[in-house]
BALOLUM-713370 format. One line per field, with one value per residue: residue number from 1; x, y, z of N, C-alpha, C, O in turn. Coordinates in Angstrom, 2 decimals. Layout:
BEGIN
i <- [NUM:...]
n_X <- [X:...]
n_Y <- [Y:...]
n_Z <- [Z:...]
ca_X <- [X:...]
ca_Y <- [Y:...]
ca_Z <- [Z:...]
c_X <- [X:...]
c_Y <- [Y:...]
c_Z <- [Z:...]
o_X <- [X:...]
o_Y <- [Y:...]
o_Z <- [Z:...]
// end
This chain:
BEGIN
i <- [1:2:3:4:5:6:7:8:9:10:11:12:13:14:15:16:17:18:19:20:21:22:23:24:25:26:27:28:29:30:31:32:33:34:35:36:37:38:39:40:41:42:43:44:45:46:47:48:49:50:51:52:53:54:55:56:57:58:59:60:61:62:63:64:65:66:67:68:69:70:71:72:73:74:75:76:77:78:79:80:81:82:83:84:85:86:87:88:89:90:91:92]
n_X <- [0.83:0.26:2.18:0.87:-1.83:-4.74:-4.33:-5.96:-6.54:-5.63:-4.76:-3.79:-0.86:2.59:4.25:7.34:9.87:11.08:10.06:9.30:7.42:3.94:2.94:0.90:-2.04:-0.75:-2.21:-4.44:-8.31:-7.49:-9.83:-9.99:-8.44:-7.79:-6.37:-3.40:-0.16:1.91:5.08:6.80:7.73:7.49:4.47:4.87:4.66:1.49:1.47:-1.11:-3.05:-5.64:-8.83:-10.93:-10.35:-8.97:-6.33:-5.78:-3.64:-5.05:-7.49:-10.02:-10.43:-11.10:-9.86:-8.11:-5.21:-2.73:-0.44:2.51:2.28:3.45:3.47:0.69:-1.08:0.21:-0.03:-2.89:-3.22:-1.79:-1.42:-3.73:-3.52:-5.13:-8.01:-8.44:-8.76:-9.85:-9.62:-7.59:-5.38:-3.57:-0.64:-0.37]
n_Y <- [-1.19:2.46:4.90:6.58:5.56:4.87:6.19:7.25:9.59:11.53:15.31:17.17:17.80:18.73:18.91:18.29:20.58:18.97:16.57:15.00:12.16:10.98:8.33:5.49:4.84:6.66:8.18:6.97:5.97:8.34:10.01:12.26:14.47:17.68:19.15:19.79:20.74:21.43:21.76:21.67:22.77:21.54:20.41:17.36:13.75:11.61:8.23:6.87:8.36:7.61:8.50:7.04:4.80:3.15:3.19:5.93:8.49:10.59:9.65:8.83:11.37:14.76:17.05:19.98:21.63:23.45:25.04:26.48:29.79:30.99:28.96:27.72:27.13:25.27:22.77:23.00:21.80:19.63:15.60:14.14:15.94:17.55:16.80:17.50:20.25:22.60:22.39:23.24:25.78:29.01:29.38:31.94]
n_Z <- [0.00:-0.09:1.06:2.99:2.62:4.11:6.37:8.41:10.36:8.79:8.26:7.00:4.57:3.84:1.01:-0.19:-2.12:-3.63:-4.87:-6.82:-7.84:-6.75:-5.71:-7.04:-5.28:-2.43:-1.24:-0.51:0.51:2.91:4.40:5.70:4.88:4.42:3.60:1.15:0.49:-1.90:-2.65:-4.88:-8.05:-10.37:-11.52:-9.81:-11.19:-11.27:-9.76:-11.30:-13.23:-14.16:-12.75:-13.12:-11.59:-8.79:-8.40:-8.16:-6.74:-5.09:-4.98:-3.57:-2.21:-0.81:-0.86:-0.53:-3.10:-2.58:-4.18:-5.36:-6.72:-9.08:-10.97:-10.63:-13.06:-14.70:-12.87:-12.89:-15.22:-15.70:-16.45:-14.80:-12.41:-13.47:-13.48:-10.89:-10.68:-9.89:-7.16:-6.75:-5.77:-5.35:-3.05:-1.89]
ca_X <- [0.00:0.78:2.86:-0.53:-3.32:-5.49:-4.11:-7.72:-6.71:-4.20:-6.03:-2.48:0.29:3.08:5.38:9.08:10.14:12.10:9.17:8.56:6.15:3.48:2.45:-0.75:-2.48:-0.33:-3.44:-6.02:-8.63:-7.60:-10.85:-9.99:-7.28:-8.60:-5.19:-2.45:0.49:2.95:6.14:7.18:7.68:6.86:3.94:4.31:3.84:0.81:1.18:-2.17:-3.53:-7.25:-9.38:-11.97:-9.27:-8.79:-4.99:-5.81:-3.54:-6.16:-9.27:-11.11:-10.36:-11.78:-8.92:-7.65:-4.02:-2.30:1.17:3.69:1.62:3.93:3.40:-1.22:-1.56:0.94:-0.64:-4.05:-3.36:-1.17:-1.87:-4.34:-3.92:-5.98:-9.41:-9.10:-8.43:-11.14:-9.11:-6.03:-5.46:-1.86:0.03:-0.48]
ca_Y <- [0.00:3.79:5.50:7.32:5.19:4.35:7.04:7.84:10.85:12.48:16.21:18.05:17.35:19.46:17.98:18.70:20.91:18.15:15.66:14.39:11.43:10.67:6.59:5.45:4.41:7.24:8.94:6.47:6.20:9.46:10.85:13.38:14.76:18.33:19.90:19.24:21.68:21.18:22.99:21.39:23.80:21.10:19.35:15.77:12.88:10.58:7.06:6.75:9.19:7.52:9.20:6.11:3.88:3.28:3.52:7.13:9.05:11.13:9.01:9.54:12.99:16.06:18.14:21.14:21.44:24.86:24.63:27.96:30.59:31.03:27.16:27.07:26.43:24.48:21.81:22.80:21.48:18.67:14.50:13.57:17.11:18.48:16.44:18.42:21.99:23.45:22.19:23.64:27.52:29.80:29.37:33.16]
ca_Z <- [0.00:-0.18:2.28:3.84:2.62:5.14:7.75:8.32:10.54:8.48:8.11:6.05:4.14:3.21:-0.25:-0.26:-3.49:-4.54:-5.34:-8.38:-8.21:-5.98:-6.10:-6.78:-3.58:-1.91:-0.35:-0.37:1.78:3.76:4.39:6.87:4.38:4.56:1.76:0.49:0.14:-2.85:-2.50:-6.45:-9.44:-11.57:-10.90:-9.47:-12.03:-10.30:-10.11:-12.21:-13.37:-14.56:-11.90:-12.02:-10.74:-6.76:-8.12:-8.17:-5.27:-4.34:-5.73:-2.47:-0.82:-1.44:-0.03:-1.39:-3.04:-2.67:-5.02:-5.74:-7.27:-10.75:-11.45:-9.93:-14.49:-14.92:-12.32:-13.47:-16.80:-15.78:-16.15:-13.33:-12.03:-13.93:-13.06:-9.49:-11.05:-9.40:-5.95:-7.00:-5.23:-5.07:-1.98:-1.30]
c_X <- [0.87:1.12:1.85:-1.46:-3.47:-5.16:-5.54:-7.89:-5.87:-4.82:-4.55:-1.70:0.83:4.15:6.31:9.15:10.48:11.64:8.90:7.45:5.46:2.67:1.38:-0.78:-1.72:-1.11:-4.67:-6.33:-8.09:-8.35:-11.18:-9.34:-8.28:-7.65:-3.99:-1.28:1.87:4.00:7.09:6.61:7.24:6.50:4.50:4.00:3.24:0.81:0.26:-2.93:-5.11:-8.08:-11.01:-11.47:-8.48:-7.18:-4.72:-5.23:-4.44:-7.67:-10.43:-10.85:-11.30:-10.94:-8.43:-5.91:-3.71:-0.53:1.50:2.53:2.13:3.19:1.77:-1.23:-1.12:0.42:-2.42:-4.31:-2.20:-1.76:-2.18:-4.20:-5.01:-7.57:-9.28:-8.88:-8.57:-10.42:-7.63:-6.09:-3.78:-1.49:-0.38:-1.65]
c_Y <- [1.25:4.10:6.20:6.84:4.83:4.91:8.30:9.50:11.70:13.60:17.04:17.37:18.27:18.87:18.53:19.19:20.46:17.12:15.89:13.30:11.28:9.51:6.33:4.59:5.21:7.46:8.24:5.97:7.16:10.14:11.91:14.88:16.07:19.55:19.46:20.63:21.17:21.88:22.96:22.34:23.01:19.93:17.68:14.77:12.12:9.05:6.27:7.36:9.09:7.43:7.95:4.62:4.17:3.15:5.03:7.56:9.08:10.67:9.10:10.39:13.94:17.19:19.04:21.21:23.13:24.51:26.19:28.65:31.02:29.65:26.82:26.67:25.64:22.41:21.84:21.75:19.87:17.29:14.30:14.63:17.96:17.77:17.28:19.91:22.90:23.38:22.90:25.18:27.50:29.34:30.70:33.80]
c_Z <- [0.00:1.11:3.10:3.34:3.96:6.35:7.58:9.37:10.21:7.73:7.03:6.29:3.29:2.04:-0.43:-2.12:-3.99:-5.00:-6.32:-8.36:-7.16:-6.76:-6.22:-5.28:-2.28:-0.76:-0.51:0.56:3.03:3.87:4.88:5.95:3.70:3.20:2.03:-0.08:-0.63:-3.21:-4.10:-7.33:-10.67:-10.91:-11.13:-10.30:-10.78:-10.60:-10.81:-12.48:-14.08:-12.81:-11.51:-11.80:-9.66:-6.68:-7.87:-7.07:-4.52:-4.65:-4.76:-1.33:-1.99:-0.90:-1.22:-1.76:-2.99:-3.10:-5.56:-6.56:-9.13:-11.08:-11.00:-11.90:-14.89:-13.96:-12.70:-14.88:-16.76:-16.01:-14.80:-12.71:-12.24:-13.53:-11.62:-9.73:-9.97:-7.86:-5.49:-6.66:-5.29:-3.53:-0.92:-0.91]
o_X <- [2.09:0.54:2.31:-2.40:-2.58:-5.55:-5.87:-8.82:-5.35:-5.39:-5.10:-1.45:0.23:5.05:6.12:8.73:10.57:12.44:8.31:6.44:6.20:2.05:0.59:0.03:-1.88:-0.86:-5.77:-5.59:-8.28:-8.01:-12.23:-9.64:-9.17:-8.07:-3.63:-1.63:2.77:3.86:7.84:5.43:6.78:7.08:4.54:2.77:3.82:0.21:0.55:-3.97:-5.73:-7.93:-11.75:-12.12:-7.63:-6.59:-3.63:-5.89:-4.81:-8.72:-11.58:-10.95:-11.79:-11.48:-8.40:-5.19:-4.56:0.31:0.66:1.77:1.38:2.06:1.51:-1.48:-1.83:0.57:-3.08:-5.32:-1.94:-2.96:-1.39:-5.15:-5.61:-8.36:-10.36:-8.84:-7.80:-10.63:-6.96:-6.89:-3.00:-2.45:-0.61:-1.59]
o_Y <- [1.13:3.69:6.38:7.63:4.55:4.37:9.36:10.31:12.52:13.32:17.52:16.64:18.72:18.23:19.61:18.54:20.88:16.43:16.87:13.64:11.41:9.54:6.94:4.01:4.72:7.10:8.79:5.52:6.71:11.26:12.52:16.04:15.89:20.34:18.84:21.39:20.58:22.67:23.86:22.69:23.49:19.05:17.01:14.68:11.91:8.63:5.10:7.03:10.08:6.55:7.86:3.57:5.04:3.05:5.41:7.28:8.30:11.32:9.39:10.28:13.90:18.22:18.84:20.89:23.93:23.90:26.90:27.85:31.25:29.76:25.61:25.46:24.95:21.28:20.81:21.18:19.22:17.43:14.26:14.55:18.77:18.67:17.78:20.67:23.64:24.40:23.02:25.84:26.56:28.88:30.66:34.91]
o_Z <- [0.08:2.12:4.23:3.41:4.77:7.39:7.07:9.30:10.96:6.68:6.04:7.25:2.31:2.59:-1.00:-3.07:-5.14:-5.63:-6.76:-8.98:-6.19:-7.82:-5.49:-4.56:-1.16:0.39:-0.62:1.43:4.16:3.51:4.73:6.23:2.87:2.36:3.02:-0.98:-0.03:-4.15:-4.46:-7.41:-11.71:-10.29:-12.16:-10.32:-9.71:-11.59:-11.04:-11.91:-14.48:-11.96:-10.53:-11.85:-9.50:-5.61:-7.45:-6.07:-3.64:-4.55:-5.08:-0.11:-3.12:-0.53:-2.44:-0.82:-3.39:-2.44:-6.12:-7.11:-10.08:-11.55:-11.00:-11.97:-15.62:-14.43:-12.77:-15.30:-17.77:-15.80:-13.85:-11.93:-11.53:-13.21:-11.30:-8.77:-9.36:-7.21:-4.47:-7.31:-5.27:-2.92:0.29:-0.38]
// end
């Protein structure tokens, strides 16, 4: 399993600038998981990026990501980023 699936009270998470991938099953089942702060200039490839597969990181949160303010389109528009757009805010 993913390094935080199933940590059912894990409410934030901050991502080191130096991340590049996050695994599928990373964040699954974290239901508490309230955002997500991405300190990477270039978004994150996701371990699977089809959104109706439970390989999906984030396939069941609803948390918010907040990533560097130059780079919020650049993750809007990314693989598997982009289905949570709408979740995606500036840092600032």
């Amino acid at each position: 399993m993913g390094c935080f699936s199933h940590c059912t009270s894990l409410r934030y998470a901050i991502l080191p600038d130096t991340l590049t991938h996050i695994g599928s099953y990373c964040f699954y089942n974290t239901p508490a998981l309230e955002w997500v702060k991405c300190l990477a200039t270039v978004p994150p490839t996701l371990g699977n990026t089809d959104p109706s597969n439970n390989a999906f990181p984030f396939r069941n949160s609803t948390c918010n990501f907040y990533v560097p303010d130059a780079v919020i389109n650049d993750y809007k528009a990314a693989a598997g980023w982009s289905s949570m757009a709408s979740r995606i805010f500036p840092m600032s």
